[in-house]
N, C-alpha and C positions, 0 to 999 in steps of 0.2 A: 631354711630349717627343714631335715627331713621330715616326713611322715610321724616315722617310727619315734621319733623323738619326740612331737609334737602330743602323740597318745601318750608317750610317757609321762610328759609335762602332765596332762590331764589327768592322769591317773594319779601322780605325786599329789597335786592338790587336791582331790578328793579323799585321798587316805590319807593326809594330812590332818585334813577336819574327822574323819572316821574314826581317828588316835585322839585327840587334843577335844575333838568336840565344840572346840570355836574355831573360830577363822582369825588371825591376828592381823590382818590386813584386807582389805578389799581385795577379793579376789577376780579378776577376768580374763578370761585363759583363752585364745584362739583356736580355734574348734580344727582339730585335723581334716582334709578333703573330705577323707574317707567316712571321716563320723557321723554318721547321719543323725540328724531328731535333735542338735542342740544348737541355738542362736536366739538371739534377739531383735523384737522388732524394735526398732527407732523410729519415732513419729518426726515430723517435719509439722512444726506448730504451724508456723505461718503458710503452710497448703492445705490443711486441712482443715477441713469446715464444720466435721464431727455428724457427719452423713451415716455413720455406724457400718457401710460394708460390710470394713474387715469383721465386724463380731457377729455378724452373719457370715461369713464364710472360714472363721476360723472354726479349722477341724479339731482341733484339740481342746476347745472349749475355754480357753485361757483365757481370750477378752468378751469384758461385759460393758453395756452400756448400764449405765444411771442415771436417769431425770429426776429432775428435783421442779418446786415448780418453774424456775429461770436460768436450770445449768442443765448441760449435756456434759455427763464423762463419761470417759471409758476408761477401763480401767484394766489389767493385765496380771494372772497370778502366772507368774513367772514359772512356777514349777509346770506348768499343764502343759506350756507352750510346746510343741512338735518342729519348729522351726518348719514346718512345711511351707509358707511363703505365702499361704495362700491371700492374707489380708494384705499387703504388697503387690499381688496377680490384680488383683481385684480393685485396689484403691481407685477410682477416678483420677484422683489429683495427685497422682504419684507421691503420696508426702508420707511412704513409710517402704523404709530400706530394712531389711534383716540384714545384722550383720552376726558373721557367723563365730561369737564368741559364745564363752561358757559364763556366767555370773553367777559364784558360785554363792555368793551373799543374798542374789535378789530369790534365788532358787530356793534357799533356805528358809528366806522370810515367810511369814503368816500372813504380812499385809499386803494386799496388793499395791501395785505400782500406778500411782496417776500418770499416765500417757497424754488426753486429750481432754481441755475445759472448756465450754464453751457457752457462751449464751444461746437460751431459747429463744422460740417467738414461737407465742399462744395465739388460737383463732378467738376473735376475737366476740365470737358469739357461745360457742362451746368452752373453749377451754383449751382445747388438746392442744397437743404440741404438734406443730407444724414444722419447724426447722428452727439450725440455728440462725443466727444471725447474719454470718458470714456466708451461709449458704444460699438465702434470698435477697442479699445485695450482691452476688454474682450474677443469679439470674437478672435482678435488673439493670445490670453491667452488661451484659447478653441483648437483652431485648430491647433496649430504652432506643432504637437505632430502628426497630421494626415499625413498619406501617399500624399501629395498632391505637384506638382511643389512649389517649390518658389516664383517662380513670382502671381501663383495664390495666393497664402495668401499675396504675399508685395499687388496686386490689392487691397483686401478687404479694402475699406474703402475712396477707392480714384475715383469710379464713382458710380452715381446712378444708379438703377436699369433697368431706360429704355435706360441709355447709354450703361450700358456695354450689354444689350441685340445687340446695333444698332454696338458695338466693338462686340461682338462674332458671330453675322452676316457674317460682311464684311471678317472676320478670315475667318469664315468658305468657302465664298463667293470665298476667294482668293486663299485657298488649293486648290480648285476645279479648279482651273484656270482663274478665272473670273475677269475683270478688275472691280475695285470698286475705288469710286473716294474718 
């Protein structure tokens, strides 16, 4: 399909809903080479672990995370999106492709788009979230192979980073002789 044709396309459907004011079908149109700034990210559930990245590194400000106290989502207002790629560039686990369509339905929507759900894990002393789920049975799919106590890899995953600093403190605190309360 040429180019030229292709913008045409694009442009029929949009001055279609600009006339009529609905859309009577799902609309998603494949994005000319040329047309820069419109696509959509595709998540890959089952590689992602909901690490949030891409909502740090999207530039258009389109995706957000949301924690609840036992979910991680992220979520996507389609309209903001730039198709810049950046959250794709960026993924660790390669589990989000832009594909370079127009969705002319999700664009229009109010609500945003659930993209990624996932479970938390809280430290177990604070509170805070520390990861999800799926992302600290990787690490221990990683390290359980390493020279390292047991009890250090059963920890992994079960305080945050400034607790277990204020636990290997007081450890260290109490070798030494020291009362710690």
């Amino acid at each position: 399909m040429a180019i030229s044709h292709k913008i045409e396309e694009f442009r029929k459907a949009l001055l279609e809903f600009a006339k009529r004011g609905t859309i009577t079908s799902k609309v998603v149109i494949e994005v000319p080479e040329l047309l820069y700034g419109f696509g959509k990210p595709i998540y890959d559930s089952e590689k992602c672990y909901g690490c949030a990245a891409c909502t740090i590194q999207c530039l258009g400000g389109a995706l957000r995370l949301i924690e609840t106290q036992d979910r991680r989502r992220i979520y996507m207002d389609y309209w903001r999106c730039i198709a810049c790629e950046e959250c794709a560039i960026k993924c660790p686990k390669e589990a989000i492709k832009v594909e370079r369509v127009f969705d002319l339905s999700s664009f229009l929507s109010d609500e945003p788009l659930l993209l990624i759900d996932v479970e938390l894990k809280r430290c177990m002393m604070c509170g805070r979230s520390i990861s999800s789920i799926k992302q600290i049975d990787e690490v221990h799919g990683l390290i359980k192979h390493l020279p390292l106590p047991k009890t250090h890899i059963d920890r992994i995953g079960l305080l945050c980073e400034d607790c277990r600093k204020v636990v290997a403190a007081k450890s260290l605190l109490r070798s030494r002789g020291a009362k710690v309360g």
